[in-house]
Every structure is written in C-alpha cells, then in structure tokens.
N, C-alpha and C positions, 0 to 999 in steps of 0.2 A: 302340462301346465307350464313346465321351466324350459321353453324351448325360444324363450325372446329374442331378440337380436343384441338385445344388451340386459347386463347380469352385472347390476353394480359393485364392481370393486369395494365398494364400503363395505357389503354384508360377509363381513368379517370381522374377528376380535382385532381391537387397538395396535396391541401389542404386537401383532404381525406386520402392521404397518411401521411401526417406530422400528422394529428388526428389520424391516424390507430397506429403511433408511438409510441405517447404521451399516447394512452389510453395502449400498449404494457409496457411501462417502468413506468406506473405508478401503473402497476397491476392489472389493470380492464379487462384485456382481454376475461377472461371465463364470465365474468357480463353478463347473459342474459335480452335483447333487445327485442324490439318490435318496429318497423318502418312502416309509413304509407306512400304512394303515394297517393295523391291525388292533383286535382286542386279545385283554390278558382273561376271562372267564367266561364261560357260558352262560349267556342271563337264566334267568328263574333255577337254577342247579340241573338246568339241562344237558343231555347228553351232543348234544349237537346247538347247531345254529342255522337260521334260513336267510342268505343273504341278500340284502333288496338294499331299493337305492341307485343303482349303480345309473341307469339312461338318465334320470331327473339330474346326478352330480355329475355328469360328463358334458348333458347339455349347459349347465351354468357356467363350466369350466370352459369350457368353449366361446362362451357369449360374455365373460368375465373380461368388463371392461369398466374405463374412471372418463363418466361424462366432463362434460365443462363445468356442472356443477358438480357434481364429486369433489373436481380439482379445487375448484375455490372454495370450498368447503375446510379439505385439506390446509390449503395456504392461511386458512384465517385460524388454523389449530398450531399452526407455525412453521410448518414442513416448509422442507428446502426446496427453494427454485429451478433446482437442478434434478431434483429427486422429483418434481412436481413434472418438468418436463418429460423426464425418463415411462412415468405414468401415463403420461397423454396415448405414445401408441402402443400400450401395453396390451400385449396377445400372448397369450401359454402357447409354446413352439416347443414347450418335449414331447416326452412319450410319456404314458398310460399302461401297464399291463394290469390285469383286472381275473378274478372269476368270474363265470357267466354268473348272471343277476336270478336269485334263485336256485342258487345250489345252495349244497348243504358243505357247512365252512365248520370250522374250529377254531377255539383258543389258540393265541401266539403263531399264528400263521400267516403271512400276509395277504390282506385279500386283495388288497390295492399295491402298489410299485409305481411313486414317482420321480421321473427324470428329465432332469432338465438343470434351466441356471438355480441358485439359491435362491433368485428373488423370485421367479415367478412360480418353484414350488414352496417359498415359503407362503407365500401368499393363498395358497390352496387349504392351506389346513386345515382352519375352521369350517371352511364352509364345507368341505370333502366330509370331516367328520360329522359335521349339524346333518347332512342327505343321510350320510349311512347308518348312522349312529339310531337315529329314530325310525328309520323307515325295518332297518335291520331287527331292533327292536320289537318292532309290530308283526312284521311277516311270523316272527320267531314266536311270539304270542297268542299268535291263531293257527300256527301250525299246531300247538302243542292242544288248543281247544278241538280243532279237525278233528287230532288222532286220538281224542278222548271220545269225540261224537260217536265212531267207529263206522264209519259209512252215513254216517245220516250226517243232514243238510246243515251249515253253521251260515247265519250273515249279521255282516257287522249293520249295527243298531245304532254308532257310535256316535253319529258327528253331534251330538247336544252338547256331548261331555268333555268335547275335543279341546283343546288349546288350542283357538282359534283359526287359521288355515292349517295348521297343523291335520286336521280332518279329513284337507284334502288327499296328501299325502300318504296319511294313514289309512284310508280305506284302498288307494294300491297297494301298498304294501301287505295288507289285510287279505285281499284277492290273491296275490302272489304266497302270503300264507294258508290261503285254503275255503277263502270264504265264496262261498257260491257268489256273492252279488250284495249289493250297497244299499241304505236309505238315501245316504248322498248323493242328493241327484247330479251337482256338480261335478261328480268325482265319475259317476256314470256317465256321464256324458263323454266327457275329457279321455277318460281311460278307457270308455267302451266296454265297463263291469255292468252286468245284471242290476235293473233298478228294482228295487222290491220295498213295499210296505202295504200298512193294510189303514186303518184309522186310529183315532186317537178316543179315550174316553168323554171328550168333551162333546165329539159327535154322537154319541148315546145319549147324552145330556143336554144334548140341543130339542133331543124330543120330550115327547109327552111321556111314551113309552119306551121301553126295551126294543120291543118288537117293532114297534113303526121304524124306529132309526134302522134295526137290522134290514128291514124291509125293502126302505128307500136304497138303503144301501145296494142291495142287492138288483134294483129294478134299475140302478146306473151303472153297475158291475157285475152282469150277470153271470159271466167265464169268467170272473177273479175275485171273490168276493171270499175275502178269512177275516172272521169277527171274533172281534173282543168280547169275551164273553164273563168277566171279572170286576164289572163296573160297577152292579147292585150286587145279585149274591150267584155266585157260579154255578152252584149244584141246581137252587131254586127257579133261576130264572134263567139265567144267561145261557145255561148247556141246552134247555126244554126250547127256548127262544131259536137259536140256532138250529137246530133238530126240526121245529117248526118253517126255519127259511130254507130249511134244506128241501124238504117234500115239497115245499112250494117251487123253488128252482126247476127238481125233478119235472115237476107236470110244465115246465115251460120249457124242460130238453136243456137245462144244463144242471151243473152240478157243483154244490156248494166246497169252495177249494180247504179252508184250512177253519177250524178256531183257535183263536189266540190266549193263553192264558199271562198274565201277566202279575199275580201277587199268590202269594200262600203259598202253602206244599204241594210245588210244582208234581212230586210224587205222587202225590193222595188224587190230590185233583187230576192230573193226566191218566191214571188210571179208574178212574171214574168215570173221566169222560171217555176214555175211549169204550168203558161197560156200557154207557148211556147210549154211543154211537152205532157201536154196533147193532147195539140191541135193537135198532131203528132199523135195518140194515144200510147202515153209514159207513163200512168198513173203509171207504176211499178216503174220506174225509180226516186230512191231517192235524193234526195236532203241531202248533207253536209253542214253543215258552219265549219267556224274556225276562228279564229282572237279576241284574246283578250275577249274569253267570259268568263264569271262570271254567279252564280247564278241569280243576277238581270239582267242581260242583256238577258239572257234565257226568264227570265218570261218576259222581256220588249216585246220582240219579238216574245213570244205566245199570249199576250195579244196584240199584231196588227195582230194575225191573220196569222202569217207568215208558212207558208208551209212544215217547217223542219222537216226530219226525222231523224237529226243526228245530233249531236254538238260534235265539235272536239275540246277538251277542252286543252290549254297548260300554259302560264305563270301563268294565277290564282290560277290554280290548285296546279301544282307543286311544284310554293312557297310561295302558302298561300297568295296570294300577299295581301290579303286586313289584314290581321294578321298576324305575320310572327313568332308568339310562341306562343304557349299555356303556362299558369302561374302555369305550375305543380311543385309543390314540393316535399318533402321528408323530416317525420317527427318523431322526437321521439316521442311514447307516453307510454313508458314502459320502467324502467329500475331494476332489480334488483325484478321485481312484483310487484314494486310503479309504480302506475301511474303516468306518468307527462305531463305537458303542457309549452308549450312557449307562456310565457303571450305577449302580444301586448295593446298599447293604442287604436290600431284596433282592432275593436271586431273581422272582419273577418278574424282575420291573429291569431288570439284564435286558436289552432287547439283544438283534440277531444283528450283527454285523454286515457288510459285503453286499454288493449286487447278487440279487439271489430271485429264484423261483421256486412256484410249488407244485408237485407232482405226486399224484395219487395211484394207489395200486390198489386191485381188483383181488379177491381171493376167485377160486373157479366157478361162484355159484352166482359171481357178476355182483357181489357185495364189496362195501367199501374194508378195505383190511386196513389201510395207515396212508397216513400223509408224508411228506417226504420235502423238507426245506434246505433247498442246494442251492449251490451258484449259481451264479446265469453262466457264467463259461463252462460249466459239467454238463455232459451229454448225460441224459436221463437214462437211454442203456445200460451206462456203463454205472449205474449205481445198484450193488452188490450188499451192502449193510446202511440200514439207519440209525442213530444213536440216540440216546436218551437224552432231552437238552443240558440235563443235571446229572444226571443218577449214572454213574462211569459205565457202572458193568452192564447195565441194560440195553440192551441192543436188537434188533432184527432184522436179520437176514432176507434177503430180497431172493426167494426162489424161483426157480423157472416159472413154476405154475401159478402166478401172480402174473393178472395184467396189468400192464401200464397206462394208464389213464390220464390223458391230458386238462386239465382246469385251471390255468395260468394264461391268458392270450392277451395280444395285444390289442389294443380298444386304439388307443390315440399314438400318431406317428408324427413325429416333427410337426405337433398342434392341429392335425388334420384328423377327424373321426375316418376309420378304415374300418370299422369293425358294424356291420347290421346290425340292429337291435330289432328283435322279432317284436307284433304284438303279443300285447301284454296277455292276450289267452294263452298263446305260447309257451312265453313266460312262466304260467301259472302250472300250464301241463308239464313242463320241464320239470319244476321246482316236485311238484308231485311223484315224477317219475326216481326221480333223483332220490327222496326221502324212502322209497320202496329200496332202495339199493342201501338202506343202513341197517343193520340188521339191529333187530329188534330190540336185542340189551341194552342198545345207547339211547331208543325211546322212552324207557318207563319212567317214571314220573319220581319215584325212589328208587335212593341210589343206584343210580344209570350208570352203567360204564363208564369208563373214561378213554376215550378214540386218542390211538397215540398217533403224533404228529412226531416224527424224528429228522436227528441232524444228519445230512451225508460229512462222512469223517472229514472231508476239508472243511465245510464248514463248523464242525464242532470244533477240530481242533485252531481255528482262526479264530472263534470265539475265547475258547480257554485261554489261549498264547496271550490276546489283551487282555483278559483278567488280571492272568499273572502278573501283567506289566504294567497294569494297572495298580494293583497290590503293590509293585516293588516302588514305586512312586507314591504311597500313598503319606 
C-alpha cells in the first residue's frame, strides 16, 4: 500500500518540523546523528514481541518528500524561506540498520538504528514510530491468539472495528502474526493474504426461511459454503438446517465446508454441534466461532474441551483492544560522535548511549539464550560477558557452546534500499519459524519469563561513566 512515489513530509508531528527548523538556522544541520527505536515493555505482559512494520516504514522513508503544496502550506504556518528552500529537495541520504520484519524482539533493544544529518532523521520519528508502533502491536496480538489456538486455524474478522485505514495495515501485520487469511479484501488483494468469509445474518433474513437461504447459498457456493447457523435458534434449527444442506451437497458430490457459530457459549454450543455432526456422519465438517474472542478466551475454550477448528478473530485483534499502544520511542544516542544519553530519575527511561548493534546467541538446542546490545565498532566474536543494564552483579558469560546469531542488518545505505524484502508469505513463515526457536517459558500467558537482553562491558560501562557525570552536574 505505502510504496508511492511521494510520502508527504507533513505526515508527521509539528514539532518535528519547528526542531527540523531550529536545528536548520542554528547551524547544526550537517551534525551527524544517530537515532534509535526501540520500546521500554512488552505489550499485554508478554514474554516476547513480534516485530512488523518494517517494508511499509522504509517505503515511506524512502518516498518522504514536501510537494509544492506541502511547502506553501508550511510558509503560510510561517516557516523560514530558507528552511522552506532546504525542504524543497529533501531526500533521507543515511543509513537504516533494522531487524528482519517478523522476528521475535524485546524490551530496550533497538530494533531500528538511524544515521544520518539531525534534520533528516529528525524528521523520521514520528512517522517510523506511527508504521511500527501499531503494526508491531497487531503482529504481537495474534501471535499470542495463534499460540492460544494450538494448531488450529485463527483469522482476522477485524476491519469493521478498525480505526479507519488503520485495517489495512493491521490485517498485515495480523498475517505476519499468525492469521491464516483476512475478511479485508483490500488488504488481500494488496498483500496477497487468504480472503475468507462466509455470510452475514441479514442474508438468512432476507428469506422466508432458514433453510431456503442456506440452500440458495449453497446452490451459488457449492465447494465453500460455512453457514451461520445462530440467526433463529442454533440447536433447533440452525445445526438440523445445516445437517439438512449438507446431505444435500453430498448427493450433488460436494461437501458442506464449515458452520459458523457466532453468539452464546461458544463451548456448549461447539460441542453440540459437533455431537449433532457427527452423529450425521459430518465428522469433516468444521466448526467456526466469532464473537469478541481474545487470546484468553481461546485458551478458556480449549481447555473445556470445546471442538473448534477456527476462530474468527475481530475487535481484539484489530485494536489491540486489551492495549491499545505499544510505548515505542525514538532516541538520540549520538551526536556529533559523542555519545549521549537522556538521563531520567527512571532508571528505565535511561536510554543506551553510542552507536551500537544487536546480537543474539543460540543455546545448543537452536533456542534463543540472550540478546546482546554492543557497539557498532565491537567485533561480535570477541564478546565473552553480557551485563545486566542495572543490576551490577548480574552478568552472563558468553560460552563456547552458544551460537552466534545475526539479527541487526542493514536495510538502507546512503538513502538507497539494499536490503530484499521477501513476500509477505515469507515473512509470515520466518516470523513462525523464529517464535518455535523461544523456548516455551517466555510464551505463557502468566508470568512468562523475562528474556535477558545485556550490555557488552564497554557499553555498560560508557553508559555508567555519563550517569555519574551526569549526577556530578546535577
């Protein structure tokens, strides 16, 4: 969808604009920068995160330009003439180092790294954060619904409930979390996710009967046909109705695909129907839910036992309903090739100093062990202990028998994309394969683990040294 040729400069906060000015007419504009993305927590008290976003905010970043009207837009808000100029041929000319899109990230790590002048990555922030923040969000949401389903099929139901094109977005990001396939057909189209839906209760209601609507339905969709069957009453009519179009199917050589349940105790009822089904013998015949599910509501209703082969997943999903932002920000830690930090009386809101990268290691069984936040001039071999960002004594030793695993690459060179971006199937099997590689403790749903992410000792103690100096200036 964001692959335009131009990506207005405006869709950013004000205030980037009045700083993009101020650092212009004060002279700092060639000052080279270094900027980080990252979040300080794990949304919903997760042990992990699933990170998406990244191809949608590289394309914008790329095609982020200020038309002729932008500009005059600008001038009539009062900006300078000179600053207006400097805007005209504005193009992002640094670098990008990134995770791949779909991995699995952590708190206080960086996922993004950018470099370049102060103006043109000041200008990134918002919009870099608005791509990841929400899409990061979503993947992380239906990851966590996926690994409640436990193999069985999840898709997003969402775009009614959506913040407006917000929908589109989020049902990639939702596929890259784990959703087989979309009601959005837009988003299906565009991204190339599974379209799926079945009908609406109005189309029950348009007939005379139960039966005639399932009927018709079925005589225009004879290989895809899953009916609602919770319009009038589910047990009396709707399961017996359904059961009736299925034997009918049968003697015309196909085979009735799913029925849909959408209100009541998804439990009672999915176990009902599927007593009713088989007892036909229906055993093929899948069972939908819908209504207001959530990761816990999944696991509530596997652990009774309930019969489901499909959850059709929309409000939660969509808008995050139980968290409704990820707390990603965007930070300096480089200016001029000093390091710098924004101190905080919260140790957490400390960011990491320094041009830096991150690097992950493997215990033997090809799981993730710990993340690892270094410099960009340390060689990754040569790191032997990781430090606790806070806590002194805490520390781990880098053994032999840990692999080293790369997840830090470079996306964008001197403003020119270098880096492939697979389809988004790819993507999605990446992001899957990736989640199999966290070992289990950091998925549960209560108190999960906590995956340590450590300092290499020059950067901890680069960190400490400004604290201190910080403190004695204080």
């Amino acid at each position: 969808m964001f692959k335009e040729e131009y990506f207005s400069g405006l869709y950013t906060d004000f205030y980037e604009l009045t700083m993009s000015q101020a650092y212009f007419l004060s002279g700092k504009k060639d000052e080279k920068v270094v900027f980080d993305l990252y979040f300080r927590k794990n949304p919903f008290g997760s042990g992990y995160t699933v990170f998406a976003g990244l191809e949608d905010a590289i394309n914008a970043v790329l095609n982020f330009r200020f038309s002729e009207n932008d500009l005059n837009y600008l001038d009539s808000l009062g900006f300078h003439k000179d600053f207006l100029d400097y805007l005209k041929d504005f193009r992002f000319k640094g670098n990008i180092y990134s995770f791949r899109e779909g991995d699995i990230v952590f708190n206080n790590e960086p996922l993004i790294k950018v470099e370049g002048n102060i103006i043109e990555a000041q200008l990134l922030e918002t919009m870099l954060l608005n791509f990841i923040n929400y899409q990061t969000l979503i993947a992380t949401k239906t990851r966590r619904m996926y690994f409640a389903s436990k193999g069985r099929v999840v898709v997003d139901f969402g775009m009614r409930r959506a913040q407006g094109f917000a929908a589109i977005s989020g049902s990639k990001a939702s596929y890259i979390g784990g959703a087989a396939g979309t009601s959005n057909t837009y988003a299906a189209k565009v991204y190339n996710i599974p379209a799926v839906g079945t009908h609406a209760h109005s189309w029950i209601q348009s007939f005379e009967s139960e039966y005639e609507a399932f009927k018709k339905y079925a005589d225009i969709y004879p290989d895809n046909t899953t009916l609602l069957v919770d319009t009038y009453d589910t047990l009396k009519t709707g399961i017996p109705n359904a059961i009736k179009i299925a034997k009918y199917l049968e003697d015309k050589g196909y085979k009735l695909k799913g029925i849909r349940l959408d209100s009541g105790d998804l439990a009672y009822f999915s176990k009902k129907a599927r007593k009713m089904l088989d007892e036909n013998r229906l055993d093929y015949v899948k069972i939908v839910v819908s209504n207001q599910l959530d990761e816990h509501i999944i696991d509530s209703l596997l652990d009774q036992n309930a019969p489901i082969d499909i959850f059709g997943v929309g409000t939660k999903l969509i808008t995050s309903y139980s968290q409704p932002a990820l707390d990603g920000v965007y930070k300096l830690s480089e200016i001029g090739g000093r390091p710098t930090l924004k101190f905080s009386e919260n140790t957490e809101k400390i960011n990491l100093p320094g041009n830096k990268k991150v690097i992950r290691f493997l215990n033997g069984e090809n799981e993730f062990y710990i993340d690892g936040v270094i410099l960009s001039n340390e060689k990754e071999e040569s790191i032997s202990l990781l430090r606790h960002p806070s806590i002194p004594f805490k520390k781990t030793e880098i053994s032999d028998n840990l692999i080293l695993d790369n997840v830090f690459f470079k996306i964008v060179e001197n403003g020119k994309l270098i880096y492939n971006f697979p389809p988004l199937s790819k993507v999605r099997e990446f992001s899957l394969k990736r989640f199999e590689q966290l070992p289990s403790e950091f998925k549960r749903f209560v108190n999960p683990h906590i995956y340590r992410v450590g300092l290499s000792d020059k950067l901890y103690t680069l960190r400490h040294n400004l604290i201190e100096r910080r403190l004695e200036f204080k």
